[in-house]
Structures are given as structure tokens and as C-alpha cells.
C-alpha positions as CSV (number, residue, x, y, z in Angstrom):
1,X,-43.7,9.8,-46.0
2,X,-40.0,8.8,-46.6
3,X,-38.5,9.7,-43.7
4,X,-40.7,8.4,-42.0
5,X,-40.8,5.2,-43.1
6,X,-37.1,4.6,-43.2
7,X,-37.0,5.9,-39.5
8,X,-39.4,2.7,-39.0
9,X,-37.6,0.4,-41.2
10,X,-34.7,1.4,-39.7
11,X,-36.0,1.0,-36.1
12,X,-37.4,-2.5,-36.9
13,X,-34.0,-3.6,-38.3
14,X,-32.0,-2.8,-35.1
15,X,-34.9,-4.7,-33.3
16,X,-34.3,-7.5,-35.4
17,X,-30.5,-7.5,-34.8
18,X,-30.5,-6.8,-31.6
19,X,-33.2,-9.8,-30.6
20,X,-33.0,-13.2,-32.6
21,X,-36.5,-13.8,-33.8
22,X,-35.7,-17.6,-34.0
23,X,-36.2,-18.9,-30.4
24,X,-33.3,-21.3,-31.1
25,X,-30.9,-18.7,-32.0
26,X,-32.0,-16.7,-28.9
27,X,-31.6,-19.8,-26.4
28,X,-28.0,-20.6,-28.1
29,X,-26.9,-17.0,-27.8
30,X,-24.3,-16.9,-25.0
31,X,-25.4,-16.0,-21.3
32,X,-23.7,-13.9,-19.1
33,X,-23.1,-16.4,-16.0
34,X,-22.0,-15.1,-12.8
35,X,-18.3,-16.6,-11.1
36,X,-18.9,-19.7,-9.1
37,X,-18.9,-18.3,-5.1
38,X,-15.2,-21.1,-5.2
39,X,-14.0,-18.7,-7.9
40,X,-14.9,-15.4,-6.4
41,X,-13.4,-16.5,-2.1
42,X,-11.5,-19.6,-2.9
43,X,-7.9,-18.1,-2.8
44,X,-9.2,-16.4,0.6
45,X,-10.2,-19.8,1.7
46,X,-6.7,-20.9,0.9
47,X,-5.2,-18.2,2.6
48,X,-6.8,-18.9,5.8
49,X,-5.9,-22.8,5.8
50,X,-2.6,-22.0,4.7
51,X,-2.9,-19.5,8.2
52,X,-3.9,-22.3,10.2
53,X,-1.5,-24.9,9.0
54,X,0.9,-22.5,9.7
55,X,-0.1,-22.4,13.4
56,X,-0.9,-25.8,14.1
57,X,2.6,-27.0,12.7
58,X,4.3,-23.9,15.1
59,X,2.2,-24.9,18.2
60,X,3.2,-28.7,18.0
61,X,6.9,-27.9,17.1
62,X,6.7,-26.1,19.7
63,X,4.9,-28.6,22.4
64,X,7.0,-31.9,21.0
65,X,10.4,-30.1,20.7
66,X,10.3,-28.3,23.3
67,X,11.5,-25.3,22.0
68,X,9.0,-22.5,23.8
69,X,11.5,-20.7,24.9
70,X,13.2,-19.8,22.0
71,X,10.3,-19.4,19.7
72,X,7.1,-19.3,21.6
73,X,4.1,-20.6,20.6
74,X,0.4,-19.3,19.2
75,X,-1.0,-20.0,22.5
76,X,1.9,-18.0,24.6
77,X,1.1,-15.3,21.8
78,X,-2.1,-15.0,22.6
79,X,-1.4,-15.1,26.4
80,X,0.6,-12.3,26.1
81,X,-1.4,-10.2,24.2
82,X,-4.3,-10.9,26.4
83,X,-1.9,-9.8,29.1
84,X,-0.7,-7.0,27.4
85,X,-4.3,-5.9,27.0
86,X,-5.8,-6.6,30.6
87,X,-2.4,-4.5,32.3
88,X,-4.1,-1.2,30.4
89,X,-0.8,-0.1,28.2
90,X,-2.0,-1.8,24.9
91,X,-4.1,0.9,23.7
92,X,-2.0,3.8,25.2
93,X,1.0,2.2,23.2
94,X,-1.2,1.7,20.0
95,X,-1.7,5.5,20.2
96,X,1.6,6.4,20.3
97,X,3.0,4.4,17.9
98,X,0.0,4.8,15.2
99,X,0.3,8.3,15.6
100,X,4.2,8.0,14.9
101,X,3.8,6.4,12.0
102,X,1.1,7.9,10.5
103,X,2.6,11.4,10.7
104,X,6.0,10.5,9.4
105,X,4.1,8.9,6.9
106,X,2.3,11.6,5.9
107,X,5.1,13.9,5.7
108,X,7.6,11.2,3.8
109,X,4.5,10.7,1.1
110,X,4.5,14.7,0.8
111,X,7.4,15.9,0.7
112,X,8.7,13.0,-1.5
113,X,5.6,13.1,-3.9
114,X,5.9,16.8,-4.5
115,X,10.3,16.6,-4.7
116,X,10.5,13.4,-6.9
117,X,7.4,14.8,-9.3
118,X,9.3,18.5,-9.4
119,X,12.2,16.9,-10.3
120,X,10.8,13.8,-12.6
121,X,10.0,16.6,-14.6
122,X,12.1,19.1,-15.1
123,X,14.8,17.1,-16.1
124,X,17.7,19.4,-16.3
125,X,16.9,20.5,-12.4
126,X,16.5,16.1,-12.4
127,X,19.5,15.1,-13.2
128,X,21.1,18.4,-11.0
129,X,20.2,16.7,-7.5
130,X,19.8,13.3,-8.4
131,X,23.0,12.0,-7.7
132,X,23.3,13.8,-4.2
133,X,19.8,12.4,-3.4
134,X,20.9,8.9,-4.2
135,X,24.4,9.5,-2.0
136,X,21.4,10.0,0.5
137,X,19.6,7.0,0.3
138,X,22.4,5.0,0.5
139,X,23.6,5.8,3.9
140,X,22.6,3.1,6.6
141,X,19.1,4.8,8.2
142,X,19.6,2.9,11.1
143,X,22.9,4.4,12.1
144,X,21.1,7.8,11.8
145,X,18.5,6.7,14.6
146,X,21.1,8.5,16.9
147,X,21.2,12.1,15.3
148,X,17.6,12.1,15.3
149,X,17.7,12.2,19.1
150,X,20.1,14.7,19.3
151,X,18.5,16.8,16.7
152,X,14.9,16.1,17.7
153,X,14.9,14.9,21.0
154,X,13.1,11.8,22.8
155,X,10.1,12.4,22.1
156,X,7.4,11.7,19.0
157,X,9.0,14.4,16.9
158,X,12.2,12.3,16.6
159,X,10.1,8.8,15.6
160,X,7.9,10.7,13.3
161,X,11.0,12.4,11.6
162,X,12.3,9.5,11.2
163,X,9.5,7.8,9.7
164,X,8.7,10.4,7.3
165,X,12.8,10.1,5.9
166,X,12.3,6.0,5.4
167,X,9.1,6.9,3.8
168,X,10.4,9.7,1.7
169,X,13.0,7.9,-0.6
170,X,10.3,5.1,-1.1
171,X,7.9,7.6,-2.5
172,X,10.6,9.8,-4.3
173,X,12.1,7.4,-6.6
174,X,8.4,5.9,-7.7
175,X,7.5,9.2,-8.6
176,X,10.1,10.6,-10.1
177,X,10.4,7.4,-12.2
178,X,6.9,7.5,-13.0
179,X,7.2,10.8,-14.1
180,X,9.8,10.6,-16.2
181,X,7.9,7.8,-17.9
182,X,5.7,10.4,-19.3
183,X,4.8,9.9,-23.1
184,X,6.5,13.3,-24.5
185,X,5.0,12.8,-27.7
186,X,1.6,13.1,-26.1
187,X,3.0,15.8,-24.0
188,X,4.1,18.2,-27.7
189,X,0.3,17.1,-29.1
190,X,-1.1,18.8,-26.4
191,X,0.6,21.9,-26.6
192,X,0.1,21.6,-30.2
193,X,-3.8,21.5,-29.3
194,X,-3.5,24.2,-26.9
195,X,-3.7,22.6,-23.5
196,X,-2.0,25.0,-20.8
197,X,0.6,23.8,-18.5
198,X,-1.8,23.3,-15.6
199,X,-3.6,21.0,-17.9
200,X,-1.0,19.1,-18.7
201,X,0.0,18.1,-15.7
202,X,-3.4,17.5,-14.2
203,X,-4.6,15.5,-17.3
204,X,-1.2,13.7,-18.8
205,X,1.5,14.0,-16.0
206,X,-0.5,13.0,-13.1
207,X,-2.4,10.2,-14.5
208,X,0.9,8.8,-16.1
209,X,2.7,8.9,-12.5
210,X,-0.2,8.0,-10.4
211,X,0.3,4.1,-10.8
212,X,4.3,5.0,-10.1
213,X,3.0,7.1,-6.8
214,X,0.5,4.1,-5.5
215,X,3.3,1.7,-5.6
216,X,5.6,3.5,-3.4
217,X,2.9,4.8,-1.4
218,X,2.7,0.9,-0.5
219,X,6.0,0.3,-0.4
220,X,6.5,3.0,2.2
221,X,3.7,2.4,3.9
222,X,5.6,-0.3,6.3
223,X,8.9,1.8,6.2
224,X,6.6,4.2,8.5
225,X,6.2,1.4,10.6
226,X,9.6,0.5,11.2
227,X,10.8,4.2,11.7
228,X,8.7,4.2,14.3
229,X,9.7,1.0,16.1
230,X,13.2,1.8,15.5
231,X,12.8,5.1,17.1
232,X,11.2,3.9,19.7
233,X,14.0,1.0,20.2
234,X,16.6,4.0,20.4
235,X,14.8,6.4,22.9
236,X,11.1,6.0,24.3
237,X,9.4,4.8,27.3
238,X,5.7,4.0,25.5
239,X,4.8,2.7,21.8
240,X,4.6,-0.8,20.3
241,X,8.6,-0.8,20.1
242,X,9.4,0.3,23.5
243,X,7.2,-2.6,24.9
244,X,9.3,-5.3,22.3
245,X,12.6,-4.0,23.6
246,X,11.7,-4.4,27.2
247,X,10.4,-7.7,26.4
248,X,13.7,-8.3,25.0
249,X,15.8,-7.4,28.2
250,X,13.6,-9.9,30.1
251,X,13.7,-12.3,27.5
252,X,10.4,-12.9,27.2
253,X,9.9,-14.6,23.8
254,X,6.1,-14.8,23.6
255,X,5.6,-10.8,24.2
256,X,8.1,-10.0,21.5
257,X,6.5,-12.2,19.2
258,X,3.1,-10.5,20.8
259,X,4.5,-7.3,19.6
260,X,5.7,-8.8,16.3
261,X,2.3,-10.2,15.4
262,X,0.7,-7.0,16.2
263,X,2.4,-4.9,13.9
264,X,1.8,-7.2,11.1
265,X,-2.1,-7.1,12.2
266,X,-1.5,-3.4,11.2
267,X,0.5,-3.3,8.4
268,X,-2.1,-5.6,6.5
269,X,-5.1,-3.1,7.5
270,X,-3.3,-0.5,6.9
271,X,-1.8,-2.2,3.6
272,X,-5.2,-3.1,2.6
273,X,-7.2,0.3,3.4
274,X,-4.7,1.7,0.8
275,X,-5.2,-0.9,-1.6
276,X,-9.3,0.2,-1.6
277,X,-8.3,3.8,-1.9
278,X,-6.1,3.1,-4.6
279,X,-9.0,1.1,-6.6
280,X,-12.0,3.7,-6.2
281,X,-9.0,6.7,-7.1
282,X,-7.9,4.9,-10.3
283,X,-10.9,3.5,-11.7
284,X,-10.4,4.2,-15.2
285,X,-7.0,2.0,-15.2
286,X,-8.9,-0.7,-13.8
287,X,-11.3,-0.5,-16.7
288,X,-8.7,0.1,-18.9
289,X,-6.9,-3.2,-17.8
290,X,-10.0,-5.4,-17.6
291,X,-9.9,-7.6,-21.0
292,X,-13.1,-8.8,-22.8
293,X,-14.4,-11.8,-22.9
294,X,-13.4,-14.0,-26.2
295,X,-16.2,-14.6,-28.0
């Protein structure tokens, strides 16, 4: 039986190449060895000394220059967040201001997503707005702080408006510019091949910009922040901001810096949380941009 003897030939010979029948060759073959635990945490073990040095060296400038006032210290941080926590109005100001933020940021990432892809790709309509969108953008946001209150009032509508405009150019010009980075060559093969519009931009445009959308999804990610604050600084009587302004007016150094160091404590959660959902949605560039080992 022929076949059936090359379908056994052929089995033993991909046996054979697959496992070294010389136990020397199979103990020299390489290993795959696992990173060293130093290699996998060792830049977080930086990071968290280069923290504490950080601290330690503000704390004694602090205590041997005598200079409290004026800059504070870890401990009068931590005093005043304690304080700030104990008096009942750090959670109620959290909510405010994380609701603030998160809704403008929303709305900026939508509306500027949707706008900079629409217009990333059809180039005529592109090129049409562009230069009025970028007249826009370069108006000082912060002297606009003042509109918003007459247009939207004192109250969250006005932060989170103002929010979602900071975040809205951010995400814009990533997208567009991501989308105008599309390969057009593999755009004409497809049509070429049949793919339907839809398609196309589900399977070619999307993909191409999604890298351009992440960034300044991060990018605007603190601009939602700082609408908020800066909303709050104009007109508010709660939220995060509200509390660093009237910490201001009494000049209370260590609960401004309280405030300052709790918005950072946010921005890096917040910062990292999209990082992870950036990861698990583009797992196939991640792949794609993972090298292999050299032989």
C-alpha cells in the first residue's frame, strides 16, 4: 500500500525533525527561559525609589530651610488630605469633579473622533474646514472660561462643556491625521476586490487610525481634568478646584498641594486604566510589533 506507507514515512520524518534523536543535540537545542523577576518589576522598583527620594529630599529641604510655607512638605500633604477627608467634603468634591471630567471627556472624545475621522477622510470637505478649525484651536481656552458661564451657567454644564472643547481638538487632530495616513493603495485593491464602503472603513480605515485615536485619547485625557479645575476656578462652590482656590485665598500651601497631588493620583489611574483598554482593544498591533527572538 503506497499511500500508505508514504503517509508513515512521511509521519516518521516530521517526528524526526521535529525531536533530535541524539540526546546531545536535544539538550543543546535552545530553551525557552522565562525573564528574571529584576527584568520583568525592576523599572517599577526604580520608579518607586526614585518616588521616595523625591520625598525624602522635599521633606528635609523643607525642615532645614525652612521653607514650609512656601512649598509645604509630604508630611503637611498628608495632614491636609487627612483633614480634607475627616471634614466630609473629599468625597462629595471627588464626585463632582470626576463626573465633570468624565462627561466633557466623553463628549470631546465623540464628537472629535467622529468630526476629525469624517473629515480625515473626505479630503475635499478636509481641507474645506480645516483652516477655520485650526483658527479655533488657537484661541487662548482659558480666556473663554468666561463665556462658558454666561452661556452655560454656574453649574456642571459649564465645567463639562468646557472639558469636552479641551478634549475635542486633542482628539480631532490625532484622528484626522491618522486618517489621512490611510494607505490609498490598499484602499483602490480593495475596491478592486470588491470590499463595500462599510468594509473599508471597518477593516482598513479604522484600524489604520486606531493607533492615531489612542494617542489623543491620552493626550486628552488630562485636558478633561484641567477643564474641569479651570471651570471650577471661574465659578463653583464644590469640586477638587473650588477647594484649591479657596485654599489659595487663605494661603494655605499644604491643601493646595493636597489638591495638586490628588489630581495627579487620578490622572495616572485614569491614564493607566486607558492604557489596559488600549492593549486588550489592539492586540493584533501588539503582536504585530513584538520581534522574534534571533536565533
Amino acid at each position: 500500500m503506497p499511500t500508505t506507507t508514504g503517509q508513515v514515512l512521511t509521519g516518521d520524518a516530521g517526528n524526526a525533525a521535529a525531536e533530535p534523536a541524539d540526546p546531545a543535540a536535544r539538550a543543546a537545542a535552545p530553551k525557552a527561559t522565562r525573564p528574571s523577576h529584576w527584568a520583568r518589576h525592576g523599572i517599577v522598583y526604580l520608579q518607586l525609589l526614585l518616588l521616595a527620594g523625591t520625598l525624602l529630599t522635599w521633606e528635609l529641604t523643607a525642615r532645614i530651610f525652612d521653607t514650609g510655607f512656601w512649598t509645604s512638605s509630604p508630611i503637611g500633604v498628608a495632614q491636609a488630605l487627612y483633614t480634607w477627608y475627616t471634614s466630609g467634603l473629599l468625597i462629595g468634591d471627588l464626585k463632582v469633579t470626576l463626573f465633570e471630567a468624565g462627561a466633557g471627556f466623553a463628549l470631546g472624545s465623540i464628537v472629535g473622533g467622529l468630526i476629525g475621522f469624517v473629515l480625515g477622510w473626505i479630503r475635499r470637505l478636509g481641507d474645506l474646514f480645516e483652516p477655520f478649525i485650526l483658527s479655533l484651536y488657537t484661541l487662548p481656552k482659558i480666556a473663554l472660561a468666561p463665556l462658558f458661564v454666561l452661556w452655560f451657567g454656574i453649574g456642571a454644564v459649564n465645567k463639562v462643556m468646557f472639558s469636552a472643547l479641551l478634549v475635542f481638538f486633542m482628539v480631532f487632530f490625532t484622528t484626522f491625521q491618522g486618517t489621512r495616513q490611510v494607505d490609498l493603495d490598499l484602499v483602490a485593491n480593495a475596491r478592486l476586490l470588491g470590499a463595500s464602503r462599510f468594509q473599508i472603513w471597518t477593516k482598513i480605515a479604522l484600524p489604520y487610525s486606531a493607533v492615531w485615536v489612542f494617542t489623543g485619547l491620552r493626550i486628552g485625557l488630562p485636558y478633561a481634568l484641567i477643564g474641569a479645575i479651570v471651570g471650577e476656578f471661574v465659578a463653583a462652590d464644590i469640586g477638587v478646584g473650588f477647594r484649591i482656590k479657596e485654599a489659595t485665598s487663605f494661603f494655605n500651601t499644604s491643601a493646595v498641594f493636597a489638591g495638586l497631588v490628588l489630581l495627579m493620583f487620578i490622572s495616572i489611574t485614569l491614564l493607566g486604566i486607558l492604557k489596559l483598554i488600549e492593549r486588550r482593544t489592539m492586540r493584533w498591533q501588539t503582536a504585530q510589533t513584538q520581534s522574534p527572538e534571533s536565533p
